[in-house]
C-alpha positions as CSV (number, residue, x, y, z in Angstrom):
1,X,7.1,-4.7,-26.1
2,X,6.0,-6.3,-22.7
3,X,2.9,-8.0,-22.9
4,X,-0.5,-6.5,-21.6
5,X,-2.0,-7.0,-18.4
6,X,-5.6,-6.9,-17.2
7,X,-7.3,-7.3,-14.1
8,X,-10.9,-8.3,-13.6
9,X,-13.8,-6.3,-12.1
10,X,-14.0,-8.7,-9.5
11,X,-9.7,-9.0,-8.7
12,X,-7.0,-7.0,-6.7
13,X,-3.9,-7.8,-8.2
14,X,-0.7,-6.9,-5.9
15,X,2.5,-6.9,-7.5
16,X,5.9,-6.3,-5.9
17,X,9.3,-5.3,-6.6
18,X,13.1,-5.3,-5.5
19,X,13.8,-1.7,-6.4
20,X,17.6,-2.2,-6.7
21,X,17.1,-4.8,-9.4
22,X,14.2,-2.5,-11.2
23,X,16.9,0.1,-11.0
24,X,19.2,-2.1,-13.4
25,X,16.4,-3.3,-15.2
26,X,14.1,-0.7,-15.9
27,X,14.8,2.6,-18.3
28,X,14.1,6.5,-16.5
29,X,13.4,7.9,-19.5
30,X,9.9,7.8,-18.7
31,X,9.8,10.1,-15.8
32,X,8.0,13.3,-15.7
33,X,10.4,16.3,-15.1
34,X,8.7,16.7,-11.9
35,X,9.7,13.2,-10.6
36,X,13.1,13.3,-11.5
37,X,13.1,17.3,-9.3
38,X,11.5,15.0,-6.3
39,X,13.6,12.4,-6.7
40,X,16.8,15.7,-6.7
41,X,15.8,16.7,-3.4
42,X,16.4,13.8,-1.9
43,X,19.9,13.9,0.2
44,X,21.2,10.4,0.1
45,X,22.4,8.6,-3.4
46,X,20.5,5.5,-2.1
47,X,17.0,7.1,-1.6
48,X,17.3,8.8,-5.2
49,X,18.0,5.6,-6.9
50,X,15.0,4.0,-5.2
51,X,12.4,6.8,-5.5
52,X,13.6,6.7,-9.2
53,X,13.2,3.1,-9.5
54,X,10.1,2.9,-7.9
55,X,8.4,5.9,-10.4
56,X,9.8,3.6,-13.2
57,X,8.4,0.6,-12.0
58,X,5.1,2.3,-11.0
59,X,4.9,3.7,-14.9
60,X,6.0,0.1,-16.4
61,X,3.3,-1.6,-14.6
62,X,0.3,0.8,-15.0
63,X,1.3,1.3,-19.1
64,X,1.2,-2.5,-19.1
65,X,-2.5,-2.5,-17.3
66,X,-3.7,0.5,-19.7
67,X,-2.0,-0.6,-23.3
68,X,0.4,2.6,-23.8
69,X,3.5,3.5,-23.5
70,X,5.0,4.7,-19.4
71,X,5.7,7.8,-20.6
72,X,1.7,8.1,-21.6
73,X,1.3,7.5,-17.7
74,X,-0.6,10.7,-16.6
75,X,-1.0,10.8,-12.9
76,X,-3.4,13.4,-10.9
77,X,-3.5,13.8,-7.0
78,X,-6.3,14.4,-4.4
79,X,-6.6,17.0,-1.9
80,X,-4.1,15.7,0.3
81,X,-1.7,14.3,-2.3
82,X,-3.1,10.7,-2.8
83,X,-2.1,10.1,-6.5
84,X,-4.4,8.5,-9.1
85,X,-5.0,8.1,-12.8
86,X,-5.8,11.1,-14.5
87,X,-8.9,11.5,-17.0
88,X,-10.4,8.5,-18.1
89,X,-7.8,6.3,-17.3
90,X,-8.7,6.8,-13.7
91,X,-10.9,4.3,-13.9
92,X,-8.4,1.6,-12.9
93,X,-7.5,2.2,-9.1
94,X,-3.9,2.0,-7.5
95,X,-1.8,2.7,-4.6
96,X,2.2,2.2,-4.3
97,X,3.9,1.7,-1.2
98,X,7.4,1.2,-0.9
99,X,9.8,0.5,2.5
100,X,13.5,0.7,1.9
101,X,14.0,-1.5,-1.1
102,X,11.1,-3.2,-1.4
103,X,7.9,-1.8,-3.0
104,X,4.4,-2.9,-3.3
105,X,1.6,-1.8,-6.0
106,X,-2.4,-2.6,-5.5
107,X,-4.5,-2.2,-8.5
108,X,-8.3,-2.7,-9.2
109,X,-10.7,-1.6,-12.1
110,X,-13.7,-1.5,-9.5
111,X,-12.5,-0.5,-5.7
112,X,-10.6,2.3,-4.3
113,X,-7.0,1.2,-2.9
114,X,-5.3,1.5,-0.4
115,X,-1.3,-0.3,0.2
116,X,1.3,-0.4,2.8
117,X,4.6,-2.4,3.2
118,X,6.9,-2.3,6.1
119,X,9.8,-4.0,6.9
120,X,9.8,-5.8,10.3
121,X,12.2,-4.4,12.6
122,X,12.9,-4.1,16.3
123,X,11.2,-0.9,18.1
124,X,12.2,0.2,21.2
125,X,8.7,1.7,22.0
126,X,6.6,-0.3,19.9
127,X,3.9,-0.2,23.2
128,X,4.4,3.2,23.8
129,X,3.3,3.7,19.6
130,X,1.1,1.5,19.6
131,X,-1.5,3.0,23.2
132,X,-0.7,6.4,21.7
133,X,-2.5,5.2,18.0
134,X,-4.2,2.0,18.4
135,X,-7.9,2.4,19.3
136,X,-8.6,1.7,23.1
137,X,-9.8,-1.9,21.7
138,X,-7.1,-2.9,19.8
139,X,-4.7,-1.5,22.7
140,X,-6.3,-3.9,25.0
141,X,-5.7,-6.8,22.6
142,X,-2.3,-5.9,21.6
143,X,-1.2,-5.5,25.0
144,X,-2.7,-9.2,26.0
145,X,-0.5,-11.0,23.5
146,X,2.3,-13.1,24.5
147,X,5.6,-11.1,24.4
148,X,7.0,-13.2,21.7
149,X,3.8,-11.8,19.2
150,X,3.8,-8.2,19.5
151,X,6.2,-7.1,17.1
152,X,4.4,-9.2,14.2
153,X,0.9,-8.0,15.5
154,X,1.9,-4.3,15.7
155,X,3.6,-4.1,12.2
156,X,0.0,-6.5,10.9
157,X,-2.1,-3.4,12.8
158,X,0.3,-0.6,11.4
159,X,-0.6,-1.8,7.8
160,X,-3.5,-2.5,8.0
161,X,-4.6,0.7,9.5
162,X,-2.4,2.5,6.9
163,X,-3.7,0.8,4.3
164,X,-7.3,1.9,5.3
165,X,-6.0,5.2,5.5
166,X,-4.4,5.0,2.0
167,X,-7.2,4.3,0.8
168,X,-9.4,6.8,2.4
169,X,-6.9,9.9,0.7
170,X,-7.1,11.7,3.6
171,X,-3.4,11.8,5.6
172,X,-2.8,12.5,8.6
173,X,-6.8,13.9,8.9
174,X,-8.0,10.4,9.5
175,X,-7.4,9.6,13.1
176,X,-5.8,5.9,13.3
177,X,-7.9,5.3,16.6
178,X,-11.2,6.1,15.3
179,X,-11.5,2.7,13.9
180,X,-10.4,-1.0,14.7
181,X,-8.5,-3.9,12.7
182,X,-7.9,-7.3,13.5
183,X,-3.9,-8.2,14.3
184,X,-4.1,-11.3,15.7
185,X,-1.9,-14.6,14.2
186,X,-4.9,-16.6,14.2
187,X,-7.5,-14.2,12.8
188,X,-8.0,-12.6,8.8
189,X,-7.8,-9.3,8.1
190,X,-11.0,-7.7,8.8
191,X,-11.9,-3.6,9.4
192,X,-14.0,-4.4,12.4
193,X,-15.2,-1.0,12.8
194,X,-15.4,2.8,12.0
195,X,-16.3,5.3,14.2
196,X,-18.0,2.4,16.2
197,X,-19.4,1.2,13.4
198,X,-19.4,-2.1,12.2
199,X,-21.7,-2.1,9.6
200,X,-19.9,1.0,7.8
201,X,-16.5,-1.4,8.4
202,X,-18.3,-4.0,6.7
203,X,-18.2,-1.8,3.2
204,X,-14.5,-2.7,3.2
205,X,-12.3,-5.5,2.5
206,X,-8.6,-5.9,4.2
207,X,-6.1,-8.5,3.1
208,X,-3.0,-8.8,4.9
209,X,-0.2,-10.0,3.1
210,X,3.6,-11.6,3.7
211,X,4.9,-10.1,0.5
212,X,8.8,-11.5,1.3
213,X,10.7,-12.5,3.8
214,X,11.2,-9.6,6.7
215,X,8.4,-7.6,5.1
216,X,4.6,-7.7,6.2
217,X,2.1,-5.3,4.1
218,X,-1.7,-5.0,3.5
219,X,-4.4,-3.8,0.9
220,X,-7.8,-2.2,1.7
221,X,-10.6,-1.9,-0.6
222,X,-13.4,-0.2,-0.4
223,X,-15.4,-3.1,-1.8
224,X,-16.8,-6.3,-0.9
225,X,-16.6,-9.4,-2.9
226,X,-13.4,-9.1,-4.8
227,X,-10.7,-11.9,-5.0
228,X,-6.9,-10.7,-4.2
229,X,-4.4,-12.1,-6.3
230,X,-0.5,-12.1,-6.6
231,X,0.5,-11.0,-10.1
232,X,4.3,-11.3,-11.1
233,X,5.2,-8.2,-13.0
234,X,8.2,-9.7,-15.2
């Protein structure tokens, strides 16, 4: 039996995890029949074995925060599919985000969650993405960066606004221009507005993290106050 974990009220733990090695390491058995029929439609071998993983992993950590077994994991899911703790449980708040074999978990007793994780890689149209999402602020900014800093401050904007999104529960209803991060290498993580407002931003904490080499990801919380911390899962 794995010992417990906990989290204070006043923490964001982030954990992470190498999905190939989970795959080795961790048993399936715990998956819900409806995971392992998501994890079927999937076309490539690759992608299967990952989403699987990932469901174990996701079920190993929470039963560890929560004191019972994975398989006593019951999950529930908003309106537009954001997935949480169901009953009681839901209490402690947590969202998984996962980019090729890599896969990051937020959790919190006391703050909604939102996670995202993205491997850096080359893109061909990065400004082109970036005027048709950013907001016209962040565009500006973006675009007045030396070359050489684009690509890291687009993929720190990316996550960061998709983790503020996460977090929200809302999809693709929550317009990624409607409100601004901060990107820049010399500059925290901050929401620095919503709707043009920055005292509505300023209910909200962002962390941006560099989870592993070649990977860049981000939590948002809608809290202020809390500490983030790094929690090693084995």
């Amino acid at each position: 039996m794995n010992e417990p974990l906990s989290c204070p009220a006043d923490e964001v733990h982030w954990l992470l995890c190498q999905l190939d090695e989970a795959a080795r390491a961790l048993p399936i058995d715990a998956l819900s029949s409806d995971e392992l029929e998501r994890a079927a439609r999937l076309q490539r071998a690759l992608d299967r074995q990952r989403f699987v993983a990932a469901r174990a992993w996701l079920r190993h950590v929470l039963g560890r925060y929560l004191a019972v077994a994975p398989r006593a994991v019951v999950f529930a899911q908003g309106q537009f599919g954001k997935p949480s703790l169901a009953g009681a449980r839901g209490a402690l708040q947590f969202n998984l985000s996962h980019s090729g074999g890599v896969a990051l978990l937020a959790l919190s007793p006391a703050a909604v969650l939102g996670a995202d994780i993205e491997a850096v890689l080359p893109i061909d149209d990065c400004a082109a993405i970036a005027r048709r999402h950013f907001a016209p602020a962040e565009w500006q900014r973006w675009s007045s960066l030396q070359p050489a800093q684009q690509l890291a401050a687009f993929y720190a904007c990316w996550t960061r606004k998709e983790a503020y999104v996460k977090a929200l529960g809302g999809g693709l209803s929550v317009p990624l221009d409607d409100f601004e991060v901060t990107f820049e290498p010399d500059r925290p993580a901050v929401l620095l507005s919503v709707g043009g407002s920055a005292q509505q931003a300023r209910a909200w904490t962002l962390w941006g993290l560099q989870p592993t080499p070649g990977h860049v990801a981000a939590v948002a919380a809608h809290a202020d106050g809390l500490k983030v911390r790094h929690v090693d899962w084995h």
